[in-house]
PDB file of N, CA, C and O in Angstrom:
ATOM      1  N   UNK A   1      53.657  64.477 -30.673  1.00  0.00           N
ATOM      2  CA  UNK A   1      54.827  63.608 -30.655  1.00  0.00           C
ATOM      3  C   UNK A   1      54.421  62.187 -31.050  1.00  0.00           C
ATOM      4  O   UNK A   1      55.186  61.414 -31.628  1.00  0.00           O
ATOM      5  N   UNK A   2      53.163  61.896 -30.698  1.00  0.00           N
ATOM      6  CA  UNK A   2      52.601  60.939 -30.503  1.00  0.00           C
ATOM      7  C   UNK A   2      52.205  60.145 -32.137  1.00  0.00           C
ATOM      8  O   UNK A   2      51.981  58.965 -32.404  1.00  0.00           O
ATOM      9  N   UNK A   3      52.235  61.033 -32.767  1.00  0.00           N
ATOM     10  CA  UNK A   3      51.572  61.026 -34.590  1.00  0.00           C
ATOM     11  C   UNK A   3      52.802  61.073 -34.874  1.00  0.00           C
ATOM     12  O   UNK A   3      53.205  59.928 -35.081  1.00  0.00           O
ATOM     13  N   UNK A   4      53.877  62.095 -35.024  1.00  0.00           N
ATOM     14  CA  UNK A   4      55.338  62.077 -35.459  1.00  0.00           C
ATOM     15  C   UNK A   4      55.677  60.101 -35.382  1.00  0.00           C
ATOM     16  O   UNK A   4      55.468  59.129 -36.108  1.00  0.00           O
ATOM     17  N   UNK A   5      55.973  60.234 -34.740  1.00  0.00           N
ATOM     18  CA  UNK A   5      56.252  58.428 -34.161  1.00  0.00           C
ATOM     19  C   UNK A   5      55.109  57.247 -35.143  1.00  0.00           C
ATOM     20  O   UNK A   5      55.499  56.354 -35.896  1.00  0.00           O
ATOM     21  N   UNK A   6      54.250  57.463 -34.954  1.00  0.00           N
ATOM     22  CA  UNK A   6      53.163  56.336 -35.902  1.00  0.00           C
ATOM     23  C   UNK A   6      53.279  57.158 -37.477  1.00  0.00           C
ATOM     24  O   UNK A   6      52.707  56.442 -38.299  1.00  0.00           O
ATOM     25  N   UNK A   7      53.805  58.351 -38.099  1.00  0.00           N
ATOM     26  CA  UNK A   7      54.371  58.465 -39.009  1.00  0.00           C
ATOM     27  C   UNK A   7      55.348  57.929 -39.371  1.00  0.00           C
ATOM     28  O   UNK A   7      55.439  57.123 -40.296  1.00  0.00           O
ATOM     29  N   UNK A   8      56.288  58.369 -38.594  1.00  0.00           N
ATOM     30  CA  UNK A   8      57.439  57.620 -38.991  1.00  0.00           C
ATOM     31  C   UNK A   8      57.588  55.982 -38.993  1.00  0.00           C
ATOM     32  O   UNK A   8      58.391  55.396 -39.718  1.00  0.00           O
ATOM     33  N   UNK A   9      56.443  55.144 -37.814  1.00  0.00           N
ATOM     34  CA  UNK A   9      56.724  54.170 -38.316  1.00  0.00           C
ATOM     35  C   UNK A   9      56.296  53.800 -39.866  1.00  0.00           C
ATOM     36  O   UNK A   9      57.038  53.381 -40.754  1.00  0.00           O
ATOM     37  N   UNK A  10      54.870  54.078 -39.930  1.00  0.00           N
ATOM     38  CA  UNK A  10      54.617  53.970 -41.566  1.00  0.00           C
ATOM     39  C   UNK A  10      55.234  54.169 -42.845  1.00  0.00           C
ATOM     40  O   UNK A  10      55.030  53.658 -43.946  1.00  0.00           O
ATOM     41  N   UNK A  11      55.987  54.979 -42.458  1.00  0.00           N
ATOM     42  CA  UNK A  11      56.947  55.423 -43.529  1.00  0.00           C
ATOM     43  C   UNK A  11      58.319  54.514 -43.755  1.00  0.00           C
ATOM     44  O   UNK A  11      58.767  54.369 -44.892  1.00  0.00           O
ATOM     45  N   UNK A  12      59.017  53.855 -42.488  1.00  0.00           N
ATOM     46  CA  UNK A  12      59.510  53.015 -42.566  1.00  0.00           C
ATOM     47  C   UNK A  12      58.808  51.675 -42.713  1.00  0.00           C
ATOM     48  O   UNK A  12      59.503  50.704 -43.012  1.00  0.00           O
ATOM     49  N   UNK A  13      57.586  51.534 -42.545  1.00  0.00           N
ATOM     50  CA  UNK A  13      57.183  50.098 -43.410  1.00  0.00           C
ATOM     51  C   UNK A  13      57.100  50.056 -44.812  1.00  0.00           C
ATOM     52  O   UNK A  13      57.244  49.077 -45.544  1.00  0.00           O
ATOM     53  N   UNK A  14      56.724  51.822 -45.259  1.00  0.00           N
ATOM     54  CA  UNK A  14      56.520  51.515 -46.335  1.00  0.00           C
ATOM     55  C   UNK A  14      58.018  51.587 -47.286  1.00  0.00           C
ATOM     56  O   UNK A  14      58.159  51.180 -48.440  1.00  0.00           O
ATOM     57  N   UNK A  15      58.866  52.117 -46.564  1.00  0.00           N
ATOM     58  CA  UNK A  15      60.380  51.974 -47.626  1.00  0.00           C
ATOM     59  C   UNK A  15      60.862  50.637 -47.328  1.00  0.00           C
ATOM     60  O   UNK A  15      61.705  50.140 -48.074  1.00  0.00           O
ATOM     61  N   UNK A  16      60.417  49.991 -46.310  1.00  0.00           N
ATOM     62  CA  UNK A  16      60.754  48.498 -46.341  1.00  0.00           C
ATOM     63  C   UNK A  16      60.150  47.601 -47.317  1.00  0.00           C
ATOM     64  O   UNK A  16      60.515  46.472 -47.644  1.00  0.00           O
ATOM     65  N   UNK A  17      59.381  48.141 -47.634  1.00  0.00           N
ATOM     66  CA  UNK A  17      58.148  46.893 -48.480  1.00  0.00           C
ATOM     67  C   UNK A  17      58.941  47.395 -49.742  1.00  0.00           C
ATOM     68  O   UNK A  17      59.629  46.498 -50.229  1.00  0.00           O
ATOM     69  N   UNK A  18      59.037  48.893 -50.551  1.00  0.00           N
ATOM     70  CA  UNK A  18      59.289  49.173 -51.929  1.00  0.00           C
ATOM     71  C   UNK A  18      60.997  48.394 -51.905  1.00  0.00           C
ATOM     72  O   UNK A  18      61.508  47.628 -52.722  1.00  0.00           O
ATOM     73  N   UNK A  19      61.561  48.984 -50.588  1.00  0.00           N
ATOM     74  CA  UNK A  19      62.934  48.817 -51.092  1.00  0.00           C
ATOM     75  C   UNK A  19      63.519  47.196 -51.642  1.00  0.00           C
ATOM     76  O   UNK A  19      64.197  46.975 -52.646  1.00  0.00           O
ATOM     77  N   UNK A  20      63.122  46.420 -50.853  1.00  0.00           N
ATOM     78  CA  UNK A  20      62.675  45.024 -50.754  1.00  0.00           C
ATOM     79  C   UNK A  20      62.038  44.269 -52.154  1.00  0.00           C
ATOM     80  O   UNK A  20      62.304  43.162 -52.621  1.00  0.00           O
ATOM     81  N   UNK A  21      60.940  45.488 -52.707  1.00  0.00           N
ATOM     82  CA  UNK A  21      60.372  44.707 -53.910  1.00  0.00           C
ATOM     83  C   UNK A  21      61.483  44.910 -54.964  1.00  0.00           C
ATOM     84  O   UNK A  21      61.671  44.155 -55.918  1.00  0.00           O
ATOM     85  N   UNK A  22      62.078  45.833 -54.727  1.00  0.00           N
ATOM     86  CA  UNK A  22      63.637  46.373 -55.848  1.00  0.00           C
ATOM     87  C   UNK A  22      64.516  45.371 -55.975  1.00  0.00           C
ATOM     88  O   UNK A  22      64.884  44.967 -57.078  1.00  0.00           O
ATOM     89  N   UNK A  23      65.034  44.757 -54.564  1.00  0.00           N
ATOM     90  CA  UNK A  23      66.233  43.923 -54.499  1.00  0.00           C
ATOM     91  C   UNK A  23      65.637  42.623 -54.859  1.00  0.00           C
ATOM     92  O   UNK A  23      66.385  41.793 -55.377  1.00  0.00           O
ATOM     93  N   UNK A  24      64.106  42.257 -54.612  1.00  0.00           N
ATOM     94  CA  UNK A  24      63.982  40.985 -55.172  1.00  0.00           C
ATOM     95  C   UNK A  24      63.424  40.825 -56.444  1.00  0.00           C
ATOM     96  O   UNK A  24      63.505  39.759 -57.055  1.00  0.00           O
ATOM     97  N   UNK A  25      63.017  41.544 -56.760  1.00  0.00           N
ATOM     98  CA  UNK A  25      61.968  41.238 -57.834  1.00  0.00           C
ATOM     99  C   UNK A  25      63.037  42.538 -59.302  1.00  0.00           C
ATOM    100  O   UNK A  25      62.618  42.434 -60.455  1.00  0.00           O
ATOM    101  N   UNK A  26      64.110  43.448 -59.087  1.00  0.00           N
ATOM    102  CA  UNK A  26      64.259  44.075 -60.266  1.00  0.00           C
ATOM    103  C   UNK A  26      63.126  45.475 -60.215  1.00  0.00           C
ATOM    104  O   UNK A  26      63.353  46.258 -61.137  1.00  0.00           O
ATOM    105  N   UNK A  27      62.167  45.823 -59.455  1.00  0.00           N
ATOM    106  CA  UNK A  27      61.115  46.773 -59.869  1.00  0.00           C
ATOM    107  C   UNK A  27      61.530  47.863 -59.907  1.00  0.00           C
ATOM    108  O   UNK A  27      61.615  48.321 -58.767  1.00  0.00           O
ATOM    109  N   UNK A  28      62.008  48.895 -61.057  1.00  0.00           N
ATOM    110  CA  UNK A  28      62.372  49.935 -60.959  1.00  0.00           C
ATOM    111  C   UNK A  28      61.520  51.572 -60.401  1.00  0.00           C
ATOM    112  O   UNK A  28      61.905  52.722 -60.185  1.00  0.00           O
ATOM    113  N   UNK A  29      60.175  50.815 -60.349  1.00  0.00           N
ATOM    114  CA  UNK A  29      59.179  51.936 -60.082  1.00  0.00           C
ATOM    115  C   UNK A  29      59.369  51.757 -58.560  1.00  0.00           C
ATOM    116  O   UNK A  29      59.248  52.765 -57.865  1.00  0.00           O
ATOM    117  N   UNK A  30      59.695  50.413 -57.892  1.00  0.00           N
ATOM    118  CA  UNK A  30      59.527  50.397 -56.213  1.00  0.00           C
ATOM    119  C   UNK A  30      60.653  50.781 -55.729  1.00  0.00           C
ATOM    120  O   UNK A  30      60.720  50.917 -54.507  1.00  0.00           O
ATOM    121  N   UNK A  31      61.856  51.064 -56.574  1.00  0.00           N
ATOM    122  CA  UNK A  31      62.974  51.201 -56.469  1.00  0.00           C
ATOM    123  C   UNK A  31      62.721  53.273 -56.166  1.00  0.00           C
ATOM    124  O   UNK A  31      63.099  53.987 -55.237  1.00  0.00           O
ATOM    125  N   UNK A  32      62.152  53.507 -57.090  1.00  0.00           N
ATOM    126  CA  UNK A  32      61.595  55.088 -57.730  1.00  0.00           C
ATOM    127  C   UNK A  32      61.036  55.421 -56.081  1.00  0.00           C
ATOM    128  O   UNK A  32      61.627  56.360 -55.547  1.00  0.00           O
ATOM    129  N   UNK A  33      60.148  54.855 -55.393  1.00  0.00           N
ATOM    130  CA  UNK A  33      59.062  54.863 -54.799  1.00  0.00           C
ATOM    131  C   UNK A  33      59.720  54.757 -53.264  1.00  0.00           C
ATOM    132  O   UNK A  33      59.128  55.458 -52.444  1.00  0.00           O
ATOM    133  N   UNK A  34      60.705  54.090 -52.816  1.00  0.00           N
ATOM    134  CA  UNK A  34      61.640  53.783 -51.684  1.00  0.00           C
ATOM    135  C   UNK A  34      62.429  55.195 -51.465  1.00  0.00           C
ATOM    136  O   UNK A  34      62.324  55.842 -50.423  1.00  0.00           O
ATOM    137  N   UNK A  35      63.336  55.647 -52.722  1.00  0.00           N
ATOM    138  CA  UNK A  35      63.800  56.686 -52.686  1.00  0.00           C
ATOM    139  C   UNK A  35      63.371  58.295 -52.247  1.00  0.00           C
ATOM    140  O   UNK A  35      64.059  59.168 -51.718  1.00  0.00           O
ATOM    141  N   UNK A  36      62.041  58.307 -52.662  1.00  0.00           N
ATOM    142  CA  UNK A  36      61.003  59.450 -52.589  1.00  0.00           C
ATOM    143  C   UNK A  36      60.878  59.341 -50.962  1.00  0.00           C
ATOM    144  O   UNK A  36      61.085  60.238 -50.145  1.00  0.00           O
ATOM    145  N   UNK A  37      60.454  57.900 -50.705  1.00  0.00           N
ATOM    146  CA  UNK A  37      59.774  57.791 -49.102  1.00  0.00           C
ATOM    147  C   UNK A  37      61.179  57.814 -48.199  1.00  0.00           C
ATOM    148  O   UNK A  37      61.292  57.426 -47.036  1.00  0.00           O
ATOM    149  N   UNK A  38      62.179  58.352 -49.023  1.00  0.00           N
ATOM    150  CA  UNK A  38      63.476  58.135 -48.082  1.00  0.00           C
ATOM    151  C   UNK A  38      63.753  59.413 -47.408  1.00  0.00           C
ATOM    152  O   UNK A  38      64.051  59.826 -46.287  1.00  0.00           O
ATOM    153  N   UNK A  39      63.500  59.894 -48.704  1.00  0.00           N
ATOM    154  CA  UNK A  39      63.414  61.740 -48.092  1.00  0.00           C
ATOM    155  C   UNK A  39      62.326  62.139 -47.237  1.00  0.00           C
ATOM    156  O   UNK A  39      62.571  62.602 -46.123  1.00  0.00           O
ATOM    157  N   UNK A  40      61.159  62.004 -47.651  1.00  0.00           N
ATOM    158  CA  UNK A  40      60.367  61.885 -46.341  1.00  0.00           C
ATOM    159  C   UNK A  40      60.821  61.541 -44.724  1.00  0.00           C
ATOM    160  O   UNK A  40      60.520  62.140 -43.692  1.00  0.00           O
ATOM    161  N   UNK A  41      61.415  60.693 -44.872  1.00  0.00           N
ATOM    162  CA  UNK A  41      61.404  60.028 -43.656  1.00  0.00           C
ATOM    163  C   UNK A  41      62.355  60.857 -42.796  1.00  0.00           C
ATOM    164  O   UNK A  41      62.324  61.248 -41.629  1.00  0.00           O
ATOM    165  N   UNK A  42      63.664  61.041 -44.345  1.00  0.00           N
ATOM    166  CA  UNK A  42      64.776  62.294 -43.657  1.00  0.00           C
ATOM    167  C   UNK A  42      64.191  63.854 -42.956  1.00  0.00           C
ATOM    168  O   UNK A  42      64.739  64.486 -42.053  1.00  0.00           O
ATOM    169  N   UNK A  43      63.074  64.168 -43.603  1.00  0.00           N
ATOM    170  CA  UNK A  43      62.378  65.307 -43.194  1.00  0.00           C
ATOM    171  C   UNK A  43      61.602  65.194 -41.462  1.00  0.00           C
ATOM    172  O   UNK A  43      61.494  65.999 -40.537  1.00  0.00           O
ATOM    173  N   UNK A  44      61.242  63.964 -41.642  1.00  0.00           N
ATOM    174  CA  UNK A  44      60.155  63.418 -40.343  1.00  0.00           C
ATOM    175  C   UNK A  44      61.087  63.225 -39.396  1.00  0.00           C
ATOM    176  O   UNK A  44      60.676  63.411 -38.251  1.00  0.00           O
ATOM    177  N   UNK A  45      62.434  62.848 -39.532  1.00  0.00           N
ATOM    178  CA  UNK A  45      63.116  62.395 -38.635  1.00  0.00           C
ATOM    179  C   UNK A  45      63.896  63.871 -37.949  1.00  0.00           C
ATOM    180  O   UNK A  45      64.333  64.196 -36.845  1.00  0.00           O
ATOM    181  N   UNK A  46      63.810  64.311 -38.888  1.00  0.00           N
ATOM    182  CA  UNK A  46      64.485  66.176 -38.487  1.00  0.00           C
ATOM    183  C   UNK A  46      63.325  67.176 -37.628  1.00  0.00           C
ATOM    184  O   UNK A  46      63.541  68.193 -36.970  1.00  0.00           O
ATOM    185  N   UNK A  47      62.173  66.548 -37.877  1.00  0.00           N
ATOM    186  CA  UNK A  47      60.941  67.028 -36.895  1.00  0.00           C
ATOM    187  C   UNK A  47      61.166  66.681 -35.593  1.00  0.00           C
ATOM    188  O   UNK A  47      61.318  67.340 -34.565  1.00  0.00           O
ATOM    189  N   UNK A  48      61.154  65.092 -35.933  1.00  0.00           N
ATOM    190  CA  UNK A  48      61.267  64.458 -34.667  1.00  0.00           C
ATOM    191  C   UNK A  48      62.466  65.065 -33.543  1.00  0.00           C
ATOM    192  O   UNK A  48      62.328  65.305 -32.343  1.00  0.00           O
ATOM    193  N   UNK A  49      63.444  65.182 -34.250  1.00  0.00           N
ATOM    194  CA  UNK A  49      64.563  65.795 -33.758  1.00  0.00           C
ATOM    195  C   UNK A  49      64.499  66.831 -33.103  1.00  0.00           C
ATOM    196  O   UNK A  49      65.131  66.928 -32.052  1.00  0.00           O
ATOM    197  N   UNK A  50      63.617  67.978 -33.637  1.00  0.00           N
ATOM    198  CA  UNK A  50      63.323  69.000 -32.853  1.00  0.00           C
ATOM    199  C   UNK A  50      61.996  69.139 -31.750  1.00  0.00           C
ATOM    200  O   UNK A  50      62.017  69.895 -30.778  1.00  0.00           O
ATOM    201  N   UNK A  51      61.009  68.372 -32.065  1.00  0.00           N
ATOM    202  CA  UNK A  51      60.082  68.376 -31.306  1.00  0.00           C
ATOM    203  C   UNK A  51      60.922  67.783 -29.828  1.00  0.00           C
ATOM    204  O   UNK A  51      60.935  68.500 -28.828  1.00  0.00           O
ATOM    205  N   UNK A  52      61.528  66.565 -29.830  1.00  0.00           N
ATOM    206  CA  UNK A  52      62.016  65.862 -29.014  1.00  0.00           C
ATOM    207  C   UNK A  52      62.572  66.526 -27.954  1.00  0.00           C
ATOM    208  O   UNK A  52      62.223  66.466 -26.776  1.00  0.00           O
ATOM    209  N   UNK A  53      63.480  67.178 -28.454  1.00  0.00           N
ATOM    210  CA  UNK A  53      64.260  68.843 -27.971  1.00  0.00           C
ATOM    211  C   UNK A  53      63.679  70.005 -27.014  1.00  0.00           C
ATOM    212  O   UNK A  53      64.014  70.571 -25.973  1.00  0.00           O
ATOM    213  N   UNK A  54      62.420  70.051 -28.124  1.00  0.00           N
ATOM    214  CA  UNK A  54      61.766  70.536 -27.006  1.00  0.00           C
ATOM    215  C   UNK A  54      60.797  69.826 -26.087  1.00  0.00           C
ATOM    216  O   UNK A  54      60.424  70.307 -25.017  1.00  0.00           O
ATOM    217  N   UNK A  55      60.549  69.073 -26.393  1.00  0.00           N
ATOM    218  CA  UNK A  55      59.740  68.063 -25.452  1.00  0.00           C
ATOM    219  C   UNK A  55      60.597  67.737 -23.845  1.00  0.00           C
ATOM    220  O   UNK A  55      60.115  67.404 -22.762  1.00  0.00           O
ATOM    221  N   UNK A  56      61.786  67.951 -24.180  1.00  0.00           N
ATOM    222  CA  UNK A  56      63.146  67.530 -23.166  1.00  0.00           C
ATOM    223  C   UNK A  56      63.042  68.597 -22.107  1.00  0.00           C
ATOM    224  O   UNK A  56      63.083  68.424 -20.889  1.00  0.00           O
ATOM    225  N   UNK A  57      62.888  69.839 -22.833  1.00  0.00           N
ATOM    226  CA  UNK A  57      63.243  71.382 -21.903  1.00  0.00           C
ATOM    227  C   UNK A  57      61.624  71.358 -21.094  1.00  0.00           C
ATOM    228  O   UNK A  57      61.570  72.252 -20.249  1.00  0.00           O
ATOM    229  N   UNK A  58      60.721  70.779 -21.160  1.00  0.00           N
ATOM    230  CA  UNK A  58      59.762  70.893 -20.388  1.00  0.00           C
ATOM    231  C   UNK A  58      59.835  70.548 -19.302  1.00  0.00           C
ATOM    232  O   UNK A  58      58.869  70.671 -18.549  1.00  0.00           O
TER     233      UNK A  58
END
């Protein structure tokens, strides 16, 4: 649970940093690069979701 969580934060630093370089700077590759780590995060967060779940019934 413990790694789920320090994943997911990383993953949200890192769509913060690309998404950020998009809106200021025009970068279409960080723009490319935010999107990819978005789905990720949608996947990690659907883990989280279930681990949590069961983490609850214990």
């Amino acid at each position: 649970m413990k790694n789920l969580v320090e994943n997911l934060s990383q993953l949200f630093a890192d769509f913060s940093k690309d998404a950020n370089t998009q809106v200021e700077n025009g970068n279409k590759a960080a723009g490319q690069r935010a999107r990819k780590v978005s789905l990720e995060i949608e996947k990690a967060l659907k883990e989280f979701r279930k681990v949590s779940i069961e983490e609850s019934k214990k």
